[in-house]
NUSE-118301 format. One record per atom (N, C-alpha, C): atom name; chain; residue number from 1; x, y, z. Coordinates in nm, 4 decimals, decimal comma. Example, Ala and Ser with C-alpha at 12.3 -4.5 7.8 and 13.67 -1.06 7.14 Angstrom:
BEGIN
+------+-------+------+----------+----------+----------+
| name | chain | resi |       c1 |       c2 |       c3 |
+------+-------+------+----------+----------+----------+
|    N |     A |    1 |   1,3190 |  -0,5690 |   0,7800 |
|   CA |     A |    1 |   1,2300 |  -0,4500 |   0,7800 |
|    C |     A |    1 |   1,3200 |  -0,3300 |   0,7800 |
|    N |     A |    2 |   1,2850 |  -0,2250 |   0,7080 |
|   CA |     A |    2 |   1,3670 |  -0,1060 |   0,7140 |
|    C |     A |    2 |   1,2900 |   0,0030 |   0,7870 |
+------+-------+------+----------+----------+----------+
end
This chain:
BEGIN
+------+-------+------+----------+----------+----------+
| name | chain | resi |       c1 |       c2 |       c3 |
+------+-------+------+----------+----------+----------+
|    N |     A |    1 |   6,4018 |   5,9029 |  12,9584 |
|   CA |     A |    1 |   6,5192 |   5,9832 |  12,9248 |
|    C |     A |    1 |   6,4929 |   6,0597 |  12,7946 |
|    N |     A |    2 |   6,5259 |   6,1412 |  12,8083 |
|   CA |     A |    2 |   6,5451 |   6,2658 |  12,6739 |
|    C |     A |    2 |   6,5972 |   6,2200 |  12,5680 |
|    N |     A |    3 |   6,5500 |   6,2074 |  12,4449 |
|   CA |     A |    3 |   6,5819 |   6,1589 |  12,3293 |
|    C |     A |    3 |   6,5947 |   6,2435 |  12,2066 |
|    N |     A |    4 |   6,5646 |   6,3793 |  12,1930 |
|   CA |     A |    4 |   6,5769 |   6,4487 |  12,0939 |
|    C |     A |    4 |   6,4874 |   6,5930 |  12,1663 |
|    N |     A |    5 |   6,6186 |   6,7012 |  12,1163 |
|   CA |     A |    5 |   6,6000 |   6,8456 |  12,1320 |
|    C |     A |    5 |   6,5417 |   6,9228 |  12,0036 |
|    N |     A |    6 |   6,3709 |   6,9715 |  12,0280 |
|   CA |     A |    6 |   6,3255 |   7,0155 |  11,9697 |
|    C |     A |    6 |   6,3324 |   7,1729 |  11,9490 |
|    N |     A |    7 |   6,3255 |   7,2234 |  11,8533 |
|   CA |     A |    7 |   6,4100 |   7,3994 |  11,8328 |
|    C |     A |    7 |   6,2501 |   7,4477 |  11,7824 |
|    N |     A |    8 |   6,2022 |   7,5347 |  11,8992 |
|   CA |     A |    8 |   6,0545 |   7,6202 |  11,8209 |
|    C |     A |    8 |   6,1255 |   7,6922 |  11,7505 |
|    N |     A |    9 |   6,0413 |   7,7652 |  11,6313 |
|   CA |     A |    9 |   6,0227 |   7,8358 |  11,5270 |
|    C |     A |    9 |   6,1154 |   7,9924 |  11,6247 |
|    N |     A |   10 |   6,0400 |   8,0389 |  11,6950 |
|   CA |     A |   10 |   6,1236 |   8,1284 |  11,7693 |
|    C |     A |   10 |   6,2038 |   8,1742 |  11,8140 |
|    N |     A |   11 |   6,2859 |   8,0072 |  11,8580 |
|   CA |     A |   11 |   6,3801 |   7,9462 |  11,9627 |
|    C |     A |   11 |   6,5126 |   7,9811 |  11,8379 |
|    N |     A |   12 |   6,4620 |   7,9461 |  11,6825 |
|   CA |     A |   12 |   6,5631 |   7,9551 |  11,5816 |
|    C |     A |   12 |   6,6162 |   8,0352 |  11,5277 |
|    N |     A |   13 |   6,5088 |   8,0927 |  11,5047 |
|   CA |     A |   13 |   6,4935 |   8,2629 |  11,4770 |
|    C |     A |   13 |   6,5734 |   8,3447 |  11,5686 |
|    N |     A |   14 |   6,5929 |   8,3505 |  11,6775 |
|   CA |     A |   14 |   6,6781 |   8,3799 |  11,8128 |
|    C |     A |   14 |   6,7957 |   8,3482 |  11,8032 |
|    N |     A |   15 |   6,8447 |   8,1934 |  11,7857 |
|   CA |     A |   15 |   6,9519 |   8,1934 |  11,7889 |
|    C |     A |   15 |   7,0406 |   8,2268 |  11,6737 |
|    N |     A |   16 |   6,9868 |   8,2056 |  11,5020 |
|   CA |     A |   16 |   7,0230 |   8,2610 |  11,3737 |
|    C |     A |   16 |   7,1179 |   8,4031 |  11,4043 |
|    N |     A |   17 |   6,9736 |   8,4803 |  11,4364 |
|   CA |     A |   17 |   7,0074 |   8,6446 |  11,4831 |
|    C |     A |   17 |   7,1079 |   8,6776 |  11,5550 |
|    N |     A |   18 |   7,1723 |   8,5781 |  11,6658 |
|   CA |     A |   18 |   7,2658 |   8,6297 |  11,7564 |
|    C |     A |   18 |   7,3682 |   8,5634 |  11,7087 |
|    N |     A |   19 |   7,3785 |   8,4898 |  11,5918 |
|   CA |     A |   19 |   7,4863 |   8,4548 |  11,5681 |
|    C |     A |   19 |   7,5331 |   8,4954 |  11,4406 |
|    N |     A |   20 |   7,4026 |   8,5781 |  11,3437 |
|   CA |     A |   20 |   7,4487 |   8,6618 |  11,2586 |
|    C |     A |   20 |   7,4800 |   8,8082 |  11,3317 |
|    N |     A |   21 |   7,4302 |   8,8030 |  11,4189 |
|   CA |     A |   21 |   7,4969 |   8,9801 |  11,4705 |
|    C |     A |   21 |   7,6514 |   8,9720 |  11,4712 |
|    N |     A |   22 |   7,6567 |   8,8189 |  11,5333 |
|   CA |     A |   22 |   7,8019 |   8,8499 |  11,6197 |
|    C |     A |   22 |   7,9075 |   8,8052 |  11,4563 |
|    N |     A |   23 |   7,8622 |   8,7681 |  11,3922 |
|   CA |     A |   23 |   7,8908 |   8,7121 |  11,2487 |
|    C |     A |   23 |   7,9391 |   8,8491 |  11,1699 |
|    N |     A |   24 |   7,8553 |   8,9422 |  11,1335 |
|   CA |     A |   24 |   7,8623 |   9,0603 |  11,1015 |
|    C |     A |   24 |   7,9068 |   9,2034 |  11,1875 |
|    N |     A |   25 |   7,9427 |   9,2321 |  11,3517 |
|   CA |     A |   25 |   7,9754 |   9,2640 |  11,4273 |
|    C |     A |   25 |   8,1583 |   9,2493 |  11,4013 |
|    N |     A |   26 |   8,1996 |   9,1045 |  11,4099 |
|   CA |     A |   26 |   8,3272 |   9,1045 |  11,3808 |
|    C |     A |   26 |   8,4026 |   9,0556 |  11,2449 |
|    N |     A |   27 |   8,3036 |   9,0713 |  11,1680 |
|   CA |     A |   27 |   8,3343 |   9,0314 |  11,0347 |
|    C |     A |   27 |   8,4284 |   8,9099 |  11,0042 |
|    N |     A |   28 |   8,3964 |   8,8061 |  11,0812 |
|   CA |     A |   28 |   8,4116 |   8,6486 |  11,0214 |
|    C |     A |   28 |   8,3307 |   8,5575 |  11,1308 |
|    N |     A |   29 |   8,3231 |   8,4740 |  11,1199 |
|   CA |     A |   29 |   8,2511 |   8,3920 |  11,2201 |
|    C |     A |   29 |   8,3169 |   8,2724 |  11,3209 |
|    N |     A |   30 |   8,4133 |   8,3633 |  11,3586 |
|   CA |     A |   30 |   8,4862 |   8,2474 |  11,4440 |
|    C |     A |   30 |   8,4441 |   8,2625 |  11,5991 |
|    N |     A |   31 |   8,3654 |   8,3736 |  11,6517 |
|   CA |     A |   31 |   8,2724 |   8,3580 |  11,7340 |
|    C |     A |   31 |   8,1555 |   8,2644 |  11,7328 |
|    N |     A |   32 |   8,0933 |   8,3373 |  11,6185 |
|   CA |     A |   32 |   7,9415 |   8,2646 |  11,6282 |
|    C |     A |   32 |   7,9732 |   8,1068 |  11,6583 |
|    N |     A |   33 |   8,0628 |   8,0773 |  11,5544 |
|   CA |     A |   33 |   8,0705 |   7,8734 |  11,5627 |
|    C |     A |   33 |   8,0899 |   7,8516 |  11,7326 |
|    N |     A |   34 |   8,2188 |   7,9536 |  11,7952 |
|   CA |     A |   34 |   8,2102 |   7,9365 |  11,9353 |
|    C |     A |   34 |   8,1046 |   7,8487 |  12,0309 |
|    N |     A |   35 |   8,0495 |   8,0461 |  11,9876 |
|   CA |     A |   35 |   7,9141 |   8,0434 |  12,0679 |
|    C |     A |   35 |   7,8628 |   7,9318 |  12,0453 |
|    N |     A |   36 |   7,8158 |   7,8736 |  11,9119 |
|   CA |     A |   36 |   7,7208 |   7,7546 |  11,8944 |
|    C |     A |   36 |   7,7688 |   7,6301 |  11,9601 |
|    N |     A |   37 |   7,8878 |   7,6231 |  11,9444 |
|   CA |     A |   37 |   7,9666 |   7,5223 |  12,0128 |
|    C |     A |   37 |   7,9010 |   7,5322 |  12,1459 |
|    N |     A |   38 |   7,9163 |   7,6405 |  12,2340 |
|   CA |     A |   38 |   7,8893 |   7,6227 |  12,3810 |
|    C |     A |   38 |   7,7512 |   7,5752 |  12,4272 |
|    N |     A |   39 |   7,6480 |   7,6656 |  12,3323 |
|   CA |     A |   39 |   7,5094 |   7,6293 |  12,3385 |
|    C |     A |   39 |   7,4803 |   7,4470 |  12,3122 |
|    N |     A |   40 |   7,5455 |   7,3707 |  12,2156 |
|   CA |     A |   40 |   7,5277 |   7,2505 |  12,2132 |
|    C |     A |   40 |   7,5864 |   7,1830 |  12,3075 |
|    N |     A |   41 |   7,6748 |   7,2622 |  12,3346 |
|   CA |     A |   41 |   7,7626 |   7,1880 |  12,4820 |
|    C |     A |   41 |   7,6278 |   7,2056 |  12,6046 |
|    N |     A |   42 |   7,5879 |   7,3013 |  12,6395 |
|   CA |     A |   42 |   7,5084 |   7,3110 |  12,7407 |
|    C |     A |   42 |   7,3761 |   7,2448 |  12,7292 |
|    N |     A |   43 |   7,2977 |   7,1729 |  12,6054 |
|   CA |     A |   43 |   7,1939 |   7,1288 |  12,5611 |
|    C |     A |   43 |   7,2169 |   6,9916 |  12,6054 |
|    N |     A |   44 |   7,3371 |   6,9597 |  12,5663 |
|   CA |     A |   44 |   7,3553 |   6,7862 |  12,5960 |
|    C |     A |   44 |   7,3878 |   6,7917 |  12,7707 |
|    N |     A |   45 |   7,4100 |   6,9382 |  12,8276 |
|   CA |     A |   45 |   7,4326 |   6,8223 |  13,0166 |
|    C |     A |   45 |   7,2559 |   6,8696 |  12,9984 |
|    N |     A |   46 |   7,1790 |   6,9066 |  12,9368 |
|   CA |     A |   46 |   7,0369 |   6,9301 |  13,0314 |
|    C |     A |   46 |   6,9474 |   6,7937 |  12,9352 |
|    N |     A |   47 |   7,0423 |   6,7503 |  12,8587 |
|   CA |     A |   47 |   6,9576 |   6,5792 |  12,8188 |
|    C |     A |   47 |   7,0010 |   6,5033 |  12,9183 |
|    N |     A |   48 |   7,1113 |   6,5112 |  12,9715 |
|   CA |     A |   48 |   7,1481 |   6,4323 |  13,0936 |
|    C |     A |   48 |   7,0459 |   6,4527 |  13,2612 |
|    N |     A |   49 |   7,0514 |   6,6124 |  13,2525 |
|   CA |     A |   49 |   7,0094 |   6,6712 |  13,3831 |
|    C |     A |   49 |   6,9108 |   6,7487 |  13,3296 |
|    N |     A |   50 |   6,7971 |   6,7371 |  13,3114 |
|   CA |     A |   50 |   6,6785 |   6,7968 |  13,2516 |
|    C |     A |   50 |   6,6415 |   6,9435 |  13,3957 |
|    N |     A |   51 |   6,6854 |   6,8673 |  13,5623 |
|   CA |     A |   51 |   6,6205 |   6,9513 |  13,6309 |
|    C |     A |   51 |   6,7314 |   7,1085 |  13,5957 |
|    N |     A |   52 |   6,8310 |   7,1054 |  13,5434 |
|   CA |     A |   52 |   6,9863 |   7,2096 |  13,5645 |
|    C |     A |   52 |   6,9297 |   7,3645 |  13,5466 |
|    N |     A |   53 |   6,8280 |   7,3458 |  13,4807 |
|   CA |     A |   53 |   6,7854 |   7,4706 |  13,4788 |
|    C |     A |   53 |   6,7091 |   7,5763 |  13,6133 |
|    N |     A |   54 |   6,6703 |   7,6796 |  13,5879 |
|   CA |     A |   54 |   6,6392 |   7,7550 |  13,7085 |
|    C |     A |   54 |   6,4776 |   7,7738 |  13,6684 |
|    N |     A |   55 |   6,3710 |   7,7350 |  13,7613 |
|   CA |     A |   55 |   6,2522 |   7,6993 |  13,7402 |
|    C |     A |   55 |   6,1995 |   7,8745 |  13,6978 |
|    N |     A |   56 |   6,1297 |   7,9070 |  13,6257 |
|   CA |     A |   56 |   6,0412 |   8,0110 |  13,5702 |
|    C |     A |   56 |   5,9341 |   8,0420 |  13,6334 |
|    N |     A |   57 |   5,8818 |   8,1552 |  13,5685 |
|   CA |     A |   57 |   5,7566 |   8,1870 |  13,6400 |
|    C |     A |   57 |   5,6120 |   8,0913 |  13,5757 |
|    N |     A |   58 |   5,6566 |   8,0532 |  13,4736 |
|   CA |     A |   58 |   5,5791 |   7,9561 |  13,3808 |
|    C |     A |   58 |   5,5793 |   7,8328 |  13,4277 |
|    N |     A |   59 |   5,4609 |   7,7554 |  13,4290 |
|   CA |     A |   59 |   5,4664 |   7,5873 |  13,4949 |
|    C |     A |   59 |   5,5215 |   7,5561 |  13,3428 |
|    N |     A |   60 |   5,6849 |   7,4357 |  13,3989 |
|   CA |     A |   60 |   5,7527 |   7,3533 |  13,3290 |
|    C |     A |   60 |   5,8330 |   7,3998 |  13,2589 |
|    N |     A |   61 |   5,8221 |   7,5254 |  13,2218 |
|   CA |     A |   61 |   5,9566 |   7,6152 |  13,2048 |
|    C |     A |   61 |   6,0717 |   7,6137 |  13,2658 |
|    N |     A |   62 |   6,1933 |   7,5993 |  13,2242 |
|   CA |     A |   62 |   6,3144 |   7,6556 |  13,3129 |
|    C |     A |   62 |   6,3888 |   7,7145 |  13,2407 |
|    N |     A |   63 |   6,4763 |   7,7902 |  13,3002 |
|   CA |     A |   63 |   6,6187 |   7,8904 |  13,2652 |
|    C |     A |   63 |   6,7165 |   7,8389 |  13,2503 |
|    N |     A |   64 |   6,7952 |   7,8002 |  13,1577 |
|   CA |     A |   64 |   6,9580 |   7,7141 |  13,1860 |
|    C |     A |   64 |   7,0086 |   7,8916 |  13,1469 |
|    N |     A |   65 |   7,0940 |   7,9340 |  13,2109 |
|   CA |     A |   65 |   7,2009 |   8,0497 |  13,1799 |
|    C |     A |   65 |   7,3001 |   8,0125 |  13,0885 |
|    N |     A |   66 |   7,3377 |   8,0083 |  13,0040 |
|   CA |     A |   66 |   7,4552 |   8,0152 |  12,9223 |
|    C |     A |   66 |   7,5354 |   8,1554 |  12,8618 |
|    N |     A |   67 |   7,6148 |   8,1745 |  12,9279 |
|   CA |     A |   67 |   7,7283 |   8,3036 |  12,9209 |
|    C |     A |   67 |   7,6196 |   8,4584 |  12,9309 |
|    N |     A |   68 |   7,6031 |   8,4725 |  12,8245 |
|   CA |     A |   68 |   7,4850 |   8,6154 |  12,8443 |
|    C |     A |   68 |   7,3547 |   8,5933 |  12,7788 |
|    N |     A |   69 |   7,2988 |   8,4812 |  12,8169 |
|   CA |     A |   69 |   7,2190 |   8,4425 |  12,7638 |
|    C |     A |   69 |   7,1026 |   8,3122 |  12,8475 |
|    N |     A |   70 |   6,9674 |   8,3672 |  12,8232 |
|   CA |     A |   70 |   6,9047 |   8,2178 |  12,9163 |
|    C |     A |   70 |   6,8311 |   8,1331 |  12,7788 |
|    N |     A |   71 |   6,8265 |   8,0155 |  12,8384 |
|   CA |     A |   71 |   6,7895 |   7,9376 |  12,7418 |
|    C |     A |   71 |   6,6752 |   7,8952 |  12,8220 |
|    N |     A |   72 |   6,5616 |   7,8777 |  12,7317 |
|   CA |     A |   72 |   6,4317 |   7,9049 |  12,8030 |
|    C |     A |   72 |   6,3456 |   7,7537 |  12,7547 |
|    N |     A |   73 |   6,3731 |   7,6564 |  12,8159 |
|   CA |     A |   73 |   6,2920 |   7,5229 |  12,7657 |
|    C |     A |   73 |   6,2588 |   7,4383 |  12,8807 |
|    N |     A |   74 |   6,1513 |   7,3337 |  12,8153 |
|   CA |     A |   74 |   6,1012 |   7,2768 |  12,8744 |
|    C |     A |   74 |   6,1110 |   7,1336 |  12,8570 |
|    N |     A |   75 |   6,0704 |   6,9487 |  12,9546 |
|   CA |     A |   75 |   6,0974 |   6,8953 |  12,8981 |
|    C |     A |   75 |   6,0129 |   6,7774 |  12,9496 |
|    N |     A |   76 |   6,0467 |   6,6846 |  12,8858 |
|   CA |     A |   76 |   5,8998 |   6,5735 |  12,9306 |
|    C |     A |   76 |   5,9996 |   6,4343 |  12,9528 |
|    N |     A |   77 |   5,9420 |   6,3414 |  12,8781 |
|   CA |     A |   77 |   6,0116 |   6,1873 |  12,9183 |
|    C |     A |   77 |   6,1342 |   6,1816 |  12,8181 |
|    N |     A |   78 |   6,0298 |   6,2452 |  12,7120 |
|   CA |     A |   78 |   6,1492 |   6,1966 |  12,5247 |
|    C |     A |   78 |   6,1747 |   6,3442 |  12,4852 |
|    N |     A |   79 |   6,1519 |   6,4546 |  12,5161 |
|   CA |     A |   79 |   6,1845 |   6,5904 |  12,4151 |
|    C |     A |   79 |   6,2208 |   6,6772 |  12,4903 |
|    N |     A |   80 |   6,3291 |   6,7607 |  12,4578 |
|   CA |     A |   80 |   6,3777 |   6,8821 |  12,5373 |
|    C |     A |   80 |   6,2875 |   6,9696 |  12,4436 |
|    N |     A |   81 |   6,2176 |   7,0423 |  12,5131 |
|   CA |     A |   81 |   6,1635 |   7,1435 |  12,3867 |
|    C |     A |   81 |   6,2496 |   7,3651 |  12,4544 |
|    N |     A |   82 |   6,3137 |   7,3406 |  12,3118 |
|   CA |     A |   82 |   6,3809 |   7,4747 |  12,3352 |
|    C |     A |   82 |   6,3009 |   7,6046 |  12,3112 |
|    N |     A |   83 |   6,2094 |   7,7039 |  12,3536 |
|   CA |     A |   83 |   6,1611 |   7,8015 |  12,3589 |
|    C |     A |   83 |   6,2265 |   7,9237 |  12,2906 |
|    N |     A |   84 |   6,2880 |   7,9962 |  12,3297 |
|   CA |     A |   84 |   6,3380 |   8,0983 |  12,2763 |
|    C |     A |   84 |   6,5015 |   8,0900 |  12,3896 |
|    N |     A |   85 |   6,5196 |   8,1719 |  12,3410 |
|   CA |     A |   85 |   6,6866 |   8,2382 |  12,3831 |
|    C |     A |   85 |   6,7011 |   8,3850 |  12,4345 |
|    N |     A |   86 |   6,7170 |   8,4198 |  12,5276 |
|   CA |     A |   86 |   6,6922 |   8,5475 |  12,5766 |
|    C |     A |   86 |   6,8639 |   8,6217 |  12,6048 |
|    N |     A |   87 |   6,9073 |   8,7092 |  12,5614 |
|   CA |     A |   87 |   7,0263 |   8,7812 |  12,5574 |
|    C |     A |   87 |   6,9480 |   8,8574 |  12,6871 |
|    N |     A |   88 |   7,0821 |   8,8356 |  12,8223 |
|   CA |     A |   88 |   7,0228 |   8,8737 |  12,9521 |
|    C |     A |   88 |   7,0418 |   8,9991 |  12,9630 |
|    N |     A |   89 |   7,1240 |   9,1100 |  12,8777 |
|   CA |     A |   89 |   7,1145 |   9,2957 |  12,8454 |
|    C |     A |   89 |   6,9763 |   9,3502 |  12,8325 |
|    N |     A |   90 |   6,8881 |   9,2682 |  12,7915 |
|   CA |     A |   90 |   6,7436 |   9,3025 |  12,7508 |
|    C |     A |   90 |   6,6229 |   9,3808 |  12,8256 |
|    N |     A |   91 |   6,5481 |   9,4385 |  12,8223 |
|   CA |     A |   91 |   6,4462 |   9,4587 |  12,9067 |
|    C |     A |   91 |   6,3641 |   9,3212 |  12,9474 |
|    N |     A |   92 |   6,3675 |   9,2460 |  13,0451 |
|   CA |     A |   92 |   6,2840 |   9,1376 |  13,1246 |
|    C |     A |   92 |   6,1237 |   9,1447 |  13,0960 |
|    N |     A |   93 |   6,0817 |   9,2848 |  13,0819 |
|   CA |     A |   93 |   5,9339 |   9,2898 |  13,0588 |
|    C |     A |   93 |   5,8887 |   9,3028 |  12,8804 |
|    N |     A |   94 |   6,0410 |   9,2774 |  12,8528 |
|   CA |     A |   94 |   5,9638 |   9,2276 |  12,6775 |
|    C |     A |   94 |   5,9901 |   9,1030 |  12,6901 |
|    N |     A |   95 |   5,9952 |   9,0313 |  12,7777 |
|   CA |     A |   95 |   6,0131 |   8,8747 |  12,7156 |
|    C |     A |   95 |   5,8783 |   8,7845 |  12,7248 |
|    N |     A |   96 |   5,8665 |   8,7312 |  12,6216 |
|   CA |     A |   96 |   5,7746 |   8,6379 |  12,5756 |
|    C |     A |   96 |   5,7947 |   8,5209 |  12,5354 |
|    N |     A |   97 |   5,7831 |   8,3944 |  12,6478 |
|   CA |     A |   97 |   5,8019 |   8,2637 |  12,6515 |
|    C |     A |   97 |   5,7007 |   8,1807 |  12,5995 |
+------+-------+------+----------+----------+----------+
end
């Protein structure tokens, strides 16, 4: 069972950014906490259900969707490891997992 969700360097950097956009976008942050709220909400059913995500083109990769957004990780016996965060408006052929 999954014991601790690991955040790459990337994965942080990603989510910081979209929650200072939306931080500075509406000038207070009663979104961003939202948002973060939901993202930890959706992290803990995939410690429960590791398969919930949508398998990638990458071996052991998967997609969990969260609102406009995929969450791009992978996971073993003990670690969710979180990849990056992809805002799904994006061009698909810049993404780098």
């Amino acid at each position: 069972m999954v014991k601790e969700i690991i955040w790459s360097h990337k994965a942080r950097i990603k989510l910081f950014a979209i929650l200072e956009f939306y931080a500075q976008r509406n000038g207070n942050k009663k979104y961003s906490a939202k948002l973060y709220k939901i993202f930890n909400k959706e992290l803990k059913l995939l410690i429960r259900n590791p398969q919930l995500g949508i398998q990638s083109s990458k071996d052991n990769i998967r997609g969990l969707i969260v609102l406009d957004y995929i969450i791009f990780y992978e996971c073993n016996d003990f670690q969710l490891i979180i990849h990056t965060i992809w805002p799904t408006n994006q061009n698909p052929n810049d993404l780098i997992i």
